[in-house]
C-alpha positions in Angstrom: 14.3 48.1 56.6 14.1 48.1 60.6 16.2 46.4 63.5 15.5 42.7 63.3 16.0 40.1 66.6 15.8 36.6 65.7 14.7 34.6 68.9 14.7 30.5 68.8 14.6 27.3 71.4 17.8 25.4 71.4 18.4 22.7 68.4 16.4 24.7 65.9 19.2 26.0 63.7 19.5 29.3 65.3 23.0 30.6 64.0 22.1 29.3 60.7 19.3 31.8 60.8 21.5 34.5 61.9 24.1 34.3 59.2 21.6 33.5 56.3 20.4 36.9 57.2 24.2 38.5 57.3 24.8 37.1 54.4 22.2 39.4 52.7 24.3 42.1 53.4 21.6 44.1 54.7 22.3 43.9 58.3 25.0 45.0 60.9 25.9 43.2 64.0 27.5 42.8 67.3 30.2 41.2 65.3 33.3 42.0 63.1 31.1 42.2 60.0 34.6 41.5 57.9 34.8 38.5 59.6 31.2 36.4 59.2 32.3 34.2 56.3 35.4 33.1 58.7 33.0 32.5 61.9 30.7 30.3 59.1 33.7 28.2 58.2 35.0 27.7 62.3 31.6 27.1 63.7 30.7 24.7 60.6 34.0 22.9 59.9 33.6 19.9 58.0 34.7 17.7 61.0 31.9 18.2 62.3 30.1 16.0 60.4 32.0 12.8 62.2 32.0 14.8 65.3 29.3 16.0 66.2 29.8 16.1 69.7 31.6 19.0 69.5 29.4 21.0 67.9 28.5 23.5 70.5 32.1 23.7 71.8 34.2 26.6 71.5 32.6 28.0 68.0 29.8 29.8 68.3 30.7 33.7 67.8 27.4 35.5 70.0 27.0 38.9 69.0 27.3 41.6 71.6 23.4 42.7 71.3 23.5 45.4 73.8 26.6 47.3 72.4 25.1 46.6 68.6 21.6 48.1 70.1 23.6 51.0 71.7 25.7 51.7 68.7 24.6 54.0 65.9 24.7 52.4 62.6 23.9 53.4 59.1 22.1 49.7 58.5 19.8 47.9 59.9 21.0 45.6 63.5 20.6 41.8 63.7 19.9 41.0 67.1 19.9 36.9 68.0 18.8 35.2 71.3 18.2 31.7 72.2 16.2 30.3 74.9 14.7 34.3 75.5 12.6 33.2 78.1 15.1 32.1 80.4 14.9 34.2 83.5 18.8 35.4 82.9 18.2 36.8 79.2 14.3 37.7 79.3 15.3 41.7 80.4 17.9 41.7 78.1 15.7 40.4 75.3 12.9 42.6 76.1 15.4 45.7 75.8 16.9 44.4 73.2 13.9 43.9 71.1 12.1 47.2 71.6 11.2 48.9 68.6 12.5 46.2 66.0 11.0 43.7 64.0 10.9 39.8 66.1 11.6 37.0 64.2 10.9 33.6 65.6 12.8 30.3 63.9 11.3 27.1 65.1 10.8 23.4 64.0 8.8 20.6 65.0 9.6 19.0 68.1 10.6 15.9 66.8 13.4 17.7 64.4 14.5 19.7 67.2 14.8 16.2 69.5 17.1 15.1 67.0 19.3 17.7 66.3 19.8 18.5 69.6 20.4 15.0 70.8 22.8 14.5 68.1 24.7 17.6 68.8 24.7 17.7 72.6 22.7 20.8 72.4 19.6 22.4 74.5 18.0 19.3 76.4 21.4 17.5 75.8 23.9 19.8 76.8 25.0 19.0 80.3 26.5 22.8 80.3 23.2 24.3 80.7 22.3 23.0 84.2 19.1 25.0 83.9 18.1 22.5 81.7 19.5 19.3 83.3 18.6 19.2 86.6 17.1 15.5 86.3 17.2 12.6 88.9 19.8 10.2 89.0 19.0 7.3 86.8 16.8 9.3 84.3 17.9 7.6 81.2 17.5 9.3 78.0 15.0 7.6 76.8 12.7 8.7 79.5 13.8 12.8 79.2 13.1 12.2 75.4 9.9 10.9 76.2 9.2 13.5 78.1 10.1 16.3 76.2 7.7 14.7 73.8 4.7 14.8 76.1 5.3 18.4 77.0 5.0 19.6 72.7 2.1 21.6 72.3 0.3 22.7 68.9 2.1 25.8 67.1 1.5 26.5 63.7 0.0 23.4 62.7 2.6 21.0 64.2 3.9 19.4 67.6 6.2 21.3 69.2 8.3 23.5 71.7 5.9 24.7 74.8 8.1 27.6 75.2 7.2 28.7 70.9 3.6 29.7 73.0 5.4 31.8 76.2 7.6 33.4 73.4 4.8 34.2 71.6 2.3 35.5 74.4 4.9 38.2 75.6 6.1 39.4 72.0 2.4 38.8 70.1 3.9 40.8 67.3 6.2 38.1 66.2 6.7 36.7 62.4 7.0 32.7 63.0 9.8 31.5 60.6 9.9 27.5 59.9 13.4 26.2 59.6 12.4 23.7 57.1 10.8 26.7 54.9 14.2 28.5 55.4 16.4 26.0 53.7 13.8 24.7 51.3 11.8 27.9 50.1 14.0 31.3 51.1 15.5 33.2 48.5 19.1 33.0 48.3 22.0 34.9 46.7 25.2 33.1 46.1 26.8 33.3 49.7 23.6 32.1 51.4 23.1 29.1 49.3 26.9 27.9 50.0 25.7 28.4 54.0 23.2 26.4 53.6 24.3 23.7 51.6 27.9 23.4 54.0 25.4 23.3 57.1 23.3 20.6 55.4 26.8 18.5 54.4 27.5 18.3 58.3 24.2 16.3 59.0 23.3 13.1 58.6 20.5 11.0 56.7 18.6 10.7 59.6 18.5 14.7 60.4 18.7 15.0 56.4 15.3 13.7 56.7 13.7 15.9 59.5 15.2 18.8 57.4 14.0 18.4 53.6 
């Protein structure tokens, strides 16, 4: 097996990604590796399923890619980036990814609308000012409507512009469909308890965008 960097837009289930493949225990990271099943249960604690406005606060654990990358290792490095084409992260990702297999999770559009808007994430989190620059008065409505318009074709559905950028720089890349990752992936024992506590923290709604 080789290096592997998982890249993925905002709201598409990123750090589930990233830990279903930990939990293989084929990879190292830029993370305690003792630790993972502990960094599961803080970023995914059950309150979050009433809460979910605090889901990107305070517990996501980001691995340290560039001290992984620079670190020997007798297994193979996870490497995981979101929103790689921002100008801040793309030389870091284009380091990062040299001479390792590129994995790309992504959803349709309107999945990704929704779990981002429910979880104050990507679009929706007023934290990433790169993001929310918009006019006073801009209700939500309109932004959603406009993220909308902006979805192009990708793999047979409606979605993220930025899936095609991604794609055009690192042509390489294995596409990986969140939906096909919870319903179709193999699992051992530890990665079908991930998956089934990240699926008891959404609701109906997202429930149905996601099986």
């Amino acid at each position: 097996m080789q290096d592997t960097t998982i890249l993925y837009q905002g709201g598409s289930g990123g750090f589930l990604f990233y830990y279903y493949m930990l939990l293989s225990g084929e990879y190292t990271t830029g993370l305690d590796m003792d630790r993972i099943e502990e960094y599961i249960e803080i970023q995914y604690n059950t309150n979050l399923a009433n809460n979910k406005k605090n889901w990107k606060i305070n517990t996501e654990h980001w691995p340290n890619n560039t001290g992984c990358k620079n670190t020997p290792s007798n297994k193979p490095k996870l490497f995981l980036f979101c929103n790689p084409f921002s100008l801040e992260k793309l030389k870091d990702v284009i380091y990062t990814v040299s001479d390792t297999k590129i994995l790309l999770l992504y959803t349709d559009l309107n999945t990704q609308i929704r779990m981002a808007y429910d979880k104050h994430a990507h679009w929706f989190n007023t934290c990433l000012t790169e993001l929310n620059k918009t006019p006073l008065n801009y209700t939500t409505k309109q932004q959603i409507r406009d993220i909308l318009k902006s979805g192009i074709p990708f793999n047979g559905k409606i979605c993220d512009p930025y899936l095609f950028k991604i794609q055009k720089i690192f042509p390489n890349i294995e596409a990986v469909n969140l939906r096909d990752l919870i319903q179709n992936y193999p699992k051992n024992v530890k990665q079908q308890w991930l998956i089934d506590k990240w699926l008891s923290l959404h609701t109906n709604k997202e429930l149905r965008h996601l099986l």
